[in-house]
C-alpha positions in Angstrom: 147.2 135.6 60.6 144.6 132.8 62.0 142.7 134.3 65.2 140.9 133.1 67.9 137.6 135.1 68.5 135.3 135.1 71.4 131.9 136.7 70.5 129.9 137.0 74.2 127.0 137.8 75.3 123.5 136.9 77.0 120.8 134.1 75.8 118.7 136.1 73.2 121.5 138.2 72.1 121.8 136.7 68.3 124.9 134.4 69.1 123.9 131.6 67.0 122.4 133.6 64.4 125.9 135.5 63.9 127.7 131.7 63.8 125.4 130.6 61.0 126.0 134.1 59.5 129.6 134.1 59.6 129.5 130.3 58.3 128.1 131.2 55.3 130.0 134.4 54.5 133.1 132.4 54.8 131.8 129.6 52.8 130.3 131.7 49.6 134.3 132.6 49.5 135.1 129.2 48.9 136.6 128.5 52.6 136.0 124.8 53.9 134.8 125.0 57.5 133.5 122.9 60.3 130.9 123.4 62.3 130.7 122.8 66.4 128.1 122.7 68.6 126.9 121.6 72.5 123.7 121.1 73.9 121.7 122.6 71.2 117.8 123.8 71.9 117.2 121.7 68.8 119.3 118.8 69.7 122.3 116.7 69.1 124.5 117.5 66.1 123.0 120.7 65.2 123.8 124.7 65.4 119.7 126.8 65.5 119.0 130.1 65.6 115.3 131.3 67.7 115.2 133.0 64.3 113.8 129.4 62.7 117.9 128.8 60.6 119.2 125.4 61.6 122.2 123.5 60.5 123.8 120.4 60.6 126.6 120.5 63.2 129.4 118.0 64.8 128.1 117.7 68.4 131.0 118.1 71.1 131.2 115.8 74.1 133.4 115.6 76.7 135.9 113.4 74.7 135.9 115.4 71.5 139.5 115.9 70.6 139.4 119.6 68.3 143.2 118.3 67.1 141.9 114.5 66.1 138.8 116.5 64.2 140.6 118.4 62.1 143.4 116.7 61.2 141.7 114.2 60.5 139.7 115.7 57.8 143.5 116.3 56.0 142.1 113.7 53.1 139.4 115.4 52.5 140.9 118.9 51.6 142.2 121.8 53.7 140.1 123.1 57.2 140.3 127.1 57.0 137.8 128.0 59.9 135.8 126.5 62.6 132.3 127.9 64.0 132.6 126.6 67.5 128.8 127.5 68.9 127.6 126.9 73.2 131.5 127.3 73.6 130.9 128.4 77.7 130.1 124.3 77.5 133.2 123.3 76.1 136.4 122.2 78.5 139.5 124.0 79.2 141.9 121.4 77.3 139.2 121.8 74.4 139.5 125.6 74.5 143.3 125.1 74.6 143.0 122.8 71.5 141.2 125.7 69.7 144.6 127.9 70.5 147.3 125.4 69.1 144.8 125.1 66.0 145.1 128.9 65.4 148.8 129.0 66.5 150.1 125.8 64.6 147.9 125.5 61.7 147.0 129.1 61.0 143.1 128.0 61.0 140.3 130.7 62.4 138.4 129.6 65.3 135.4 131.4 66.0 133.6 130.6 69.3 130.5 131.8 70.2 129.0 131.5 73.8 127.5 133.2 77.1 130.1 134.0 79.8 127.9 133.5 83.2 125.8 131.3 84.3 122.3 131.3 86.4 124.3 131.7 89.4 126.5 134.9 87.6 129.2 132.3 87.9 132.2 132.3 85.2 131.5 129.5 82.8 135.1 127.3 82.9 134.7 127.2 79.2 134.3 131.2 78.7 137.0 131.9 81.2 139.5 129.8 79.6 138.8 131.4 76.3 138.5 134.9 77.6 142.1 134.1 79.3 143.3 132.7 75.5 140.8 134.7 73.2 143.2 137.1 70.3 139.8 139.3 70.2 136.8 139.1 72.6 133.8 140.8 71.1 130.5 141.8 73.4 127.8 140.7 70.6 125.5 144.4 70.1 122.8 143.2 69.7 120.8 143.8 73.6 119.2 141.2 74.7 116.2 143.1 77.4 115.1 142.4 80.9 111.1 142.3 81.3 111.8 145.8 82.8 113.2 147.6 79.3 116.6 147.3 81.0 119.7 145.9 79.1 119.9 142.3 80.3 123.2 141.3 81.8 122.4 138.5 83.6 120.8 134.3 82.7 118.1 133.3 84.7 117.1 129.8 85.4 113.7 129.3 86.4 111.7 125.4 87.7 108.2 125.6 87.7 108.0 129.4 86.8 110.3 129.5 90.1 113.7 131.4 89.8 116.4 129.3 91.1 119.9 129.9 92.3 121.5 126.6 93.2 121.8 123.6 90.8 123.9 121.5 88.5 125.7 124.8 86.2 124.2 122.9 83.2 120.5 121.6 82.9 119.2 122.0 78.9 116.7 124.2 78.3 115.6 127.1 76.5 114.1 130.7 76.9 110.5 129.1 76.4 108.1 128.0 78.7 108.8 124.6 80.4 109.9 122.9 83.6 113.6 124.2 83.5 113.8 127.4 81.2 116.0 130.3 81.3 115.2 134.3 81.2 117.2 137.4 80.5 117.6 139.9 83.4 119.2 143.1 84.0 121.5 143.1 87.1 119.3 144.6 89.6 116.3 142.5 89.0 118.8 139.3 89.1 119.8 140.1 92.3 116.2 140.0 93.9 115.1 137.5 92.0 112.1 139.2 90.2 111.4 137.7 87.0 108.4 138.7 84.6 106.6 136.3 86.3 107.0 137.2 89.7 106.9 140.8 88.5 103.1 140.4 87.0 102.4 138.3 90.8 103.3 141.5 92.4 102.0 143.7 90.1 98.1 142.7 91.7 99.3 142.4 95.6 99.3 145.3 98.0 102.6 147.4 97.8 103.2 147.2 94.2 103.3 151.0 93.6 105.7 151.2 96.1 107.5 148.9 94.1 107.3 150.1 90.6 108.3 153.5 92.4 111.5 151.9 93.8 112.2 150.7 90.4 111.7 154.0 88.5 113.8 155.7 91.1 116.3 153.2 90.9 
C-alpha cells in the first residue's frame, strides 16, 4: 500500500541528499515521479544538495494544488511517487492533499523537511504532517553543534548576530551572509552561543570558567 513518509531532521542532516537519492532509486526501477520543492538555497524550481547534486524541481507556492498537479499529468502516463523536499514550508491543506493522494490514488509521497524553527517553534507544515505522517523517520545522519554535541536545534543568525524574533521564514542558508542559519545543540540554543560568539568569548576574561561549565555540563 501507498505511504506517506516524513523524513525529519536538522539543516545539515542530509535531507535533500536522501530526496535526490530516493528519486533516483525509484526511477532506475522504471517508476514515474515528480519532484517538489520550496525555497531552495539554489533557487526557484529546483531540489540541491550542500553535497554540489541539483535537480530540476516544480517549485511550490502558496496556491499549488498537489491534486490539480498530479492529475493533471493523467495524459502523460501514470504518477507512482512524489519527492516533496522543504515540506516544514508547505501548508496544512497542501499536506492534507499529500494524504488523499496516498489514500485515493495509492501514490507514495515522500516529504522531507526540518520540524522547528529558529525560535524551536513547530513548523505548521511539519506538524500537520507529523499529525498525518503513516511513518515519521528521524534522518541518522547527526548534524553537530560547534561544541561536538548532536545538534537539535536551527539557528538564525543577522549580522553574525543570533536572533530569536522574526518572520518564521527568511531564505537563507548555513553559509556566511546577512541572514544565515547554524546547527545547535539544545543547551547552547538556549543561551544563544553560537561558534561565533563562542570564539568572542573564548579571548575575554572568564572563558575557562566557561569552557569548565560546559565540560561539566
Amino acid at each position: 500500500m501507498a505511504e506517506l513518509v516524513f523524513f525529519s531532521g536538522t539543516m545539515d542532516c542530509g535531507k535533500s541528499t536522501l530526496a535526490l537519492q530516493l528519486d533516483h532509486n525509484h526511477a532506475a526501477r522504471g517508476r514515474r515521479g515528480l519532484i517538489f520543492t520550496r525555497d531552495d538555497r539554489a533557487g526557484n524550481d529546483r531540489l540541491s544538495s550542500r553535497l554540489g547534486l541539483e535537480v530540476v524541481a516544480r517549485e511550490v507556492t502558496d496556491t499549488t494544488d498537489f491534486w490539480a498537479e498530479v492529475t493533471g499529468e493523467r495524459g502523460r502516463g501514470s504518477v507512482e511517487y512524489l519527492v516533496c523536499d522543504e515540506a516544514q514550508f508547505y501548508s496544512c491543506d497542501q499536506v492534507e492533499q499529500l494524504a488523499r493522494l496516498v489514500d485515493e490514488i495509492e501514490i507514495d509521497v515522500f516529504a522531507f523537511g526540518i520540524t522547528t524553527d529558529f525560535r524551536t517553534r513547530l513548523f505548521p507544515g511539519s506538524t500537520r504532517l507529523i499529525e498525518l505522517a503513516d511513518r515519521v523517520e528521524v534522518l541518522q545522519v547527526q548534524s553537530l553543534c560547534w561544541c561536538g554535541a548532536r545538534a537539535t536545534h536551527n539557528a538564525r543568525t543577522v549580522d553574525g548576530q543570533m536572533v530569536v524574533e522574526g518572520a518564521q521564514v527568511v531564505v537563507g542558508d548555513t553559509d556566511a551572509g546577512e541572514v544565515s542559519y547554524e546547527v545547535l545543540c539544545r543547551r547552547h540554543h538556549m543561551r544563544r552561543m553560537t561558534s561565533r560568539s563562542a570564539r568572542v568569548l573564548a579571548g575575554s576574561p572568564g572563558s575557562l570558567y566557561l569552557d569548565l561549565a560546559d565540560q561539566d555540563g
